[in-house]
C-alpha positions as a printed Julia matrix, in Angstrom:
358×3 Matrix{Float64}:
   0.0    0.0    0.0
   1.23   3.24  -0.56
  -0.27   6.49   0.83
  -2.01   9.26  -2.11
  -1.44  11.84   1.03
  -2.75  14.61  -2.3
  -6.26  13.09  -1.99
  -8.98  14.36  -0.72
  -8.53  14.15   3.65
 -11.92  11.91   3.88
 -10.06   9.14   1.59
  -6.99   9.76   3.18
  -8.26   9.26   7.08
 -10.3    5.77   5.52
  -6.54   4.45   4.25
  -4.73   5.51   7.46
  -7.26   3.68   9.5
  -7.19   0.73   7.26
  -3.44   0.16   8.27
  -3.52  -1.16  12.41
  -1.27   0.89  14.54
  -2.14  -0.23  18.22
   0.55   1.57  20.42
   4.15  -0.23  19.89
   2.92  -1.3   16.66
   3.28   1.89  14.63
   6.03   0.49  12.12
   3.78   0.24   9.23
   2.19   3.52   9.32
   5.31   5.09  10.12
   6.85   3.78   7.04
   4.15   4.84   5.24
   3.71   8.4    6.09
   7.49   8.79   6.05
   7.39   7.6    2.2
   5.01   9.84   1.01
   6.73  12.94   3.02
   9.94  12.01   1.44
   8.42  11.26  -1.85
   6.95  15.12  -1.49
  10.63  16.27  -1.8
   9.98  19.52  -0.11
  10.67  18.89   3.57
  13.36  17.35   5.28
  12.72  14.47   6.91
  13.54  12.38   9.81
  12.79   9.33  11.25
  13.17   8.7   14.97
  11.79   4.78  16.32
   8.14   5.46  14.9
   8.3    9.27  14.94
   8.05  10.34  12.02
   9.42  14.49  11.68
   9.3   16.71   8.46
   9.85  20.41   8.1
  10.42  22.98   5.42
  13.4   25.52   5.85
  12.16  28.81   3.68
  13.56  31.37   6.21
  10.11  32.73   6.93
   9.46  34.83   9.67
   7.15  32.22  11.48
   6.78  28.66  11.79
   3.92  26.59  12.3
   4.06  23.27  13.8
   0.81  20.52  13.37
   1.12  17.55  15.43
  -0.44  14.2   15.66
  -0.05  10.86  17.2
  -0.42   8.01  14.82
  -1.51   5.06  17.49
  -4.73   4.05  18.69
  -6.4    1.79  20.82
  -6.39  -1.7   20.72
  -8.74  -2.68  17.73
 -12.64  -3.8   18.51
 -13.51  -5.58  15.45
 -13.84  -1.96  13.82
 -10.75  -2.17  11.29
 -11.15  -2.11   7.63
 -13.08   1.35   7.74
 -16.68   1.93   6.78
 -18.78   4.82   5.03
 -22.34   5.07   5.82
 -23.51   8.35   4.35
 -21.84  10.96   6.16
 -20.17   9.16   8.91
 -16.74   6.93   8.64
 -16.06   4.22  10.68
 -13.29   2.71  12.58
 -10.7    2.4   15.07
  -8.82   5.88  14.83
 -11.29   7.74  13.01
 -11.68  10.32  15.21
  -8.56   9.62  18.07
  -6.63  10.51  15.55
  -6.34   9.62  12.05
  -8.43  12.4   10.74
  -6.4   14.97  12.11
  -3.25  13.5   10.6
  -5.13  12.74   7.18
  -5.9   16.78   7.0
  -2.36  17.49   7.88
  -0.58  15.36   5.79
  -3.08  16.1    3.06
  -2.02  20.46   3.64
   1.42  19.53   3.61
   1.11  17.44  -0.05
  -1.24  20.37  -1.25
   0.24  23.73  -0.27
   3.55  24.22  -2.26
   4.08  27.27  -0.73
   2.08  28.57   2.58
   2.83  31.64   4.45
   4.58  29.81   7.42
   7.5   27.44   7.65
   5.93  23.95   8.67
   6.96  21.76  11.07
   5.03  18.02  10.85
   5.28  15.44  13.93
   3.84  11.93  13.49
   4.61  10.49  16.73
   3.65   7.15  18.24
   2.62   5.69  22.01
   0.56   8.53  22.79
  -2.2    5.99  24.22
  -0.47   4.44  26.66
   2.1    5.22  29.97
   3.84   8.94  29.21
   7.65   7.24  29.61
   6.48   5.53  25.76
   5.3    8.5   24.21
   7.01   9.78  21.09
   6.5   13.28  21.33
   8.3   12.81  25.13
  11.26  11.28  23.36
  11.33  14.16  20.64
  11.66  16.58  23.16
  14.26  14.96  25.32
  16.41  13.76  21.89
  15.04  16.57  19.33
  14.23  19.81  20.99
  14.9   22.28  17.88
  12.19  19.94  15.94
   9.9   21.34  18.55
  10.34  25.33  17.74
   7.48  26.94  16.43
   5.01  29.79  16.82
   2.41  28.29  17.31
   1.11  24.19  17.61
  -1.67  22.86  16.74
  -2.33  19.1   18.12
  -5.05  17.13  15.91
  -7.03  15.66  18.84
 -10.66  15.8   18.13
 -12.35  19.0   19.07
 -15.78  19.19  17.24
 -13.88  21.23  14.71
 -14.25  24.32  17.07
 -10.53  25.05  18.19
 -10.07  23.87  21.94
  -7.58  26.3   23.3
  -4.44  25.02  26.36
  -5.86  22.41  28.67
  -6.19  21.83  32.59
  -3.85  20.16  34.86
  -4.0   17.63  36.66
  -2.43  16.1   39.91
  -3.95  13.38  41.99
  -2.98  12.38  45.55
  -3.57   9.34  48.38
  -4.75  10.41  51.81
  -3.8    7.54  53.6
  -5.86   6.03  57.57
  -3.79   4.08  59.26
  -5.62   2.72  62.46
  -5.72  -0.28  64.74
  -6.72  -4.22  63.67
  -9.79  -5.48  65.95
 -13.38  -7.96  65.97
 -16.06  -6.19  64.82
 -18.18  -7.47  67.49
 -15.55  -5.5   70.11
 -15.22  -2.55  67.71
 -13.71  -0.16  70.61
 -10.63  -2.25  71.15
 -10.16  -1.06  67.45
  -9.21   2.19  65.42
 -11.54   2.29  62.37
  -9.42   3.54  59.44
 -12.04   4.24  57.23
 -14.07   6.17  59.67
 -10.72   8.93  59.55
 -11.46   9.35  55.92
 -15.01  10.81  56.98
 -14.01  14.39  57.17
 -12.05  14.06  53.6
 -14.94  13.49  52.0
 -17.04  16.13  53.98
 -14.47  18.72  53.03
 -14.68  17.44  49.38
 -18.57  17.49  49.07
 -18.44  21.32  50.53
 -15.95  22.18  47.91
 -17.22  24.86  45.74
 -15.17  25.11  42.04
 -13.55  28.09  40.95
 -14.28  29.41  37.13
 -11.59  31.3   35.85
 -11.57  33.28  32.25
  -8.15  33.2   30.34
  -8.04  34.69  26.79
 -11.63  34.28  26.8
 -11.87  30.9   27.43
 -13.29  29.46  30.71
 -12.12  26.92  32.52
 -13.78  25.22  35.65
 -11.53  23.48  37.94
 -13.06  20.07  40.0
 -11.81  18.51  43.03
 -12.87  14.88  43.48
 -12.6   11.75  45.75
 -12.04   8.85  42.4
 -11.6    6.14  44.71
 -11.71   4.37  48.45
 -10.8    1.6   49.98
 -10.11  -0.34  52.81
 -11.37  -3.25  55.03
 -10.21  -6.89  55.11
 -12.87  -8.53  56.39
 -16.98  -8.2   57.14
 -16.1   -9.01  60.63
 -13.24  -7.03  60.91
 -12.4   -2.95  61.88
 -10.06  -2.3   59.28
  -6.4   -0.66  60.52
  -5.66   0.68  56.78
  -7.63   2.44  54.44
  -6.69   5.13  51.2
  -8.38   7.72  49.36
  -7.32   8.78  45.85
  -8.02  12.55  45.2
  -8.48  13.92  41.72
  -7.93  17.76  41.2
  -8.43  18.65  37.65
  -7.16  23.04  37.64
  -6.91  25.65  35.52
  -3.62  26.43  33.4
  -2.94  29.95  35.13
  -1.98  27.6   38.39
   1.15  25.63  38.74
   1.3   21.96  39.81
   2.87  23.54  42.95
  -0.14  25.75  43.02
  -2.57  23.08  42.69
  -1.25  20.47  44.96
  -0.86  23.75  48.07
  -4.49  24.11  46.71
  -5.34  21.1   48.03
  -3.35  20.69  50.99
  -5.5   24.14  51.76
  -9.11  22.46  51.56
  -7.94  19.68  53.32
  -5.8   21.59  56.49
  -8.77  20.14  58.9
  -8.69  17.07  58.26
  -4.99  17.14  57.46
  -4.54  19.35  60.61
  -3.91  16.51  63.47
  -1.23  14.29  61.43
  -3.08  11.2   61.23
  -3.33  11.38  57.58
  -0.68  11.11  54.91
  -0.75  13.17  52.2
   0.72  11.73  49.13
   0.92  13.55  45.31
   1.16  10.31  42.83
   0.61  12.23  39.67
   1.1   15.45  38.32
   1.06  17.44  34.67
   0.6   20.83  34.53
  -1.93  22.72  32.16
  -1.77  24.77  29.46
  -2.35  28.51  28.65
  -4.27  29.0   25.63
  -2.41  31.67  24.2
  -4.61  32.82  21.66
  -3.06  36.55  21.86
   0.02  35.19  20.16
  -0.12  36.86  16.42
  -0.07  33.45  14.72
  -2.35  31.56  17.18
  -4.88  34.88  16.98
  -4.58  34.54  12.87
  -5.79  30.73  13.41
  -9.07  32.05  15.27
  -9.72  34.26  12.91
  -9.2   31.73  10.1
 -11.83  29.62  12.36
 -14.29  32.44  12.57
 -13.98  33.25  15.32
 -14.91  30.1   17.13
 -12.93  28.65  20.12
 -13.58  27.58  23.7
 -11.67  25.99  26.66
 -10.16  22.55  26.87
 -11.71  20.31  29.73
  -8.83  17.32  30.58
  -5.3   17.31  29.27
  -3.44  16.81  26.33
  -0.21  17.07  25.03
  -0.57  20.22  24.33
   0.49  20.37  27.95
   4.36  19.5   26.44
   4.29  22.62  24.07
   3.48  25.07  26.75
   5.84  24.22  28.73
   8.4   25.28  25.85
   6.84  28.12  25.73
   4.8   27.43  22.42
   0.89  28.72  22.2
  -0.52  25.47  21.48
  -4.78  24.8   20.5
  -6.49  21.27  19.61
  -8.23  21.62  16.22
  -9.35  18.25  14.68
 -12.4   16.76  12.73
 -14.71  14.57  15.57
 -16.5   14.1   18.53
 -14.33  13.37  21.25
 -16.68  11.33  22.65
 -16.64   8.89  20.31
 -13.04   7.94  21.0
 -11.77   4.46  22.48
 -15.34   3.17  21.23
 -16.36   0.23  19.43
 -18.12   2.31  17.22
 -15.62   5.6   17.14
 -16.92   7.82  13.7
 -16.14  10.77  12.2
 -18.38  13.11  10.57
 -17.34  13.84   7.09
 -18.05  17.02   6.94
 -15.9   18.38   9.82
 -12.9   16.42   7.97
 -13.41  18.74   5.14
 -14.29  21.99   7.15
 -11.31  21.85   9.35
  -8.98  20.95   6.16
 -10.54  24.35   4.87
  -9.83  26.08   7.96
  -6.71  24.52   8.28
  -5.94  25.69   4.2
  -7.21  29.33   5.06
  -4.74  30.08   8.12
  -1.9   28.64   6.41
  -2.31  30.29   3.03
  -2.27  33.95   5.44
């Protein structure tokens, strides 16, 4: 098989789904799109693992960089692709092959746009952070990551989904004393210590903040309990995991004295640990960077705040304004029966064509 990356982004995103490329088995895609890129003769291009990088070098003044992460989810009887009317079908349709069908069909279609173009086709974005791609670019490749702007192909409704919250999450840990529940006060009932956690969590109101016009709303939730050994037992050990999803304009710092703060009653005696056991901050939108402002105009207009986190977490921290704009439904992603509208495929190609063109 080899990849017609000039033809039209809806026939494009049914061929790049029709080639499987669970996480850590991105080999055959990779060697596709880096054939066609090469085949293009206008950028250079690199090959890292399954990263595939291209970029053109025409000394403009700014440089635009479009991103996407060629892996999916393990298949659910939903590869070859299928059109019904509007809507294509298939593992990757919308997480993320149609984002990397429009960009690899701009960069086979636009001899000469009004940016320099950076291209990343990275792999292992699914699964644990220590595999992904665009984690080993930066570490390995860091001047492949300059740009002006970055613009990450997850699926957005075709409305451009500006930064993204952080996230930390952190283990309050009971520890208590071991007895028969039938003599209950010869014991120390771990669980019961969570109590005022969750009190303090259920009177937690969420703040709303507006940055560049987009608003975020920040939650702070108890995602899981446990404890107990036994129905006939007072358990001596029991954990709470803690889920605090923030707005970009704190740090992970911030966020984790954030919580510490709602929790200084029940924190305040020393009989619970307090444990952070994952962290990644957010992302500023950044839409009042001239290029990144150009791209909401080119959209009409037509933007909004990103709820959870993506990797365009990575590009903020370099510094780089960074949106998601891609064709689909978010929601649709990881399902058994994940679909793309066609129509967004072609409107944010046009978008896409529109900002790039100046």
């Amino acid at each position: 098989m080899t990849l017609d990356i000039a033809s039209d982004p809806i026939d494009l995103t049914a061929a790049l789904v029709d080639i499987p490329s669970v996480s850590h088995d991105e080999e055959r895609i990779a060697n596709e799109v880096e054939a066609a890129l090469r085949d293009l003769g206008r950028f250079e291009v690199l090959r890292v693992g399954n990263n595939v990088l291209a970029r053109t070098n025409r000394g403009l003044p700014q440089r635009v960089m479009l991103a996407g992460h060629v892996d999916t989810v393990p298949i659910a009887d939903n590869v070859p692709s299928r059109r019904e009317g509007g809507i294509l079908h298939g593992c990757g349709t919308v997480d993320m092959k149609s984002g990397d069908a429009v960009f690899l069909h701009l960069a086979a279609t636009m001899a000469e746009p009004a940016y320099d173009l950076t291209l990343i086709f990275y792999e292992c974005e699914e699964i644990a952070s220590q595999f992904n791609g665009l984690g080993r670019i930066e570490r390995e490749l860091p001047d492949w990551l300059a740009a002006d702007v970055a613009i990450l192909g997850e699926p957005s409704g075709g409305l451009i989904e500006a930064g993204c919250q952080g996230t930390i999450r952190v283990r309050i840990t009971a520890s208590g004393v071991r007895a028969h529940s039938a003599r209950s006060w010869l014991g120390d009932n771990a669980i019961h210590k969570l109590g005022p956690v969750l009190t303090a969590l259920q009177a937690y109101e969420a703040r709303t903040v507006d940055i560049d016009g987009c608003e975020y709303r920040e939650g702070l939730s108890a995602v899981k309990i446990e404890g107990g050994v036994a129905g006939n037992v007072v358990p001596d050990e029991a954990f709470m995991d803690v889920n605090f999803r923030f707005a970009p304009d704190r740090t992970v710092d911030d966020a984790v004295a954030h919580v510490r703060e709602v929790l200084a009653g029940p924190l305040a005696d020393g009989a619970l640990a307090f444990e952070v056991t994952d962290a990644a901050p957010g992302a500023l939108p950044g839409l009042g960077a001239p290029a990144a402002a150009k791209l909401v105009e080119a959209a009409g207009g037509r933007f909004r705040a990103k709820y959870g986190w993506t990797d365009v977490s990575r590009f903020a921290a370099l510094g780089i304004p960074a949106v998601n704009f891609g064709p689909g439904d978010p929601n649709y992603a990881h399902k058994r029966d994940e679909q793309v509208e066609t129509a967004q495929i072609t409107e944010v190609a046009a978008v896409l064509r529109a900002f790039l063109a100046g």
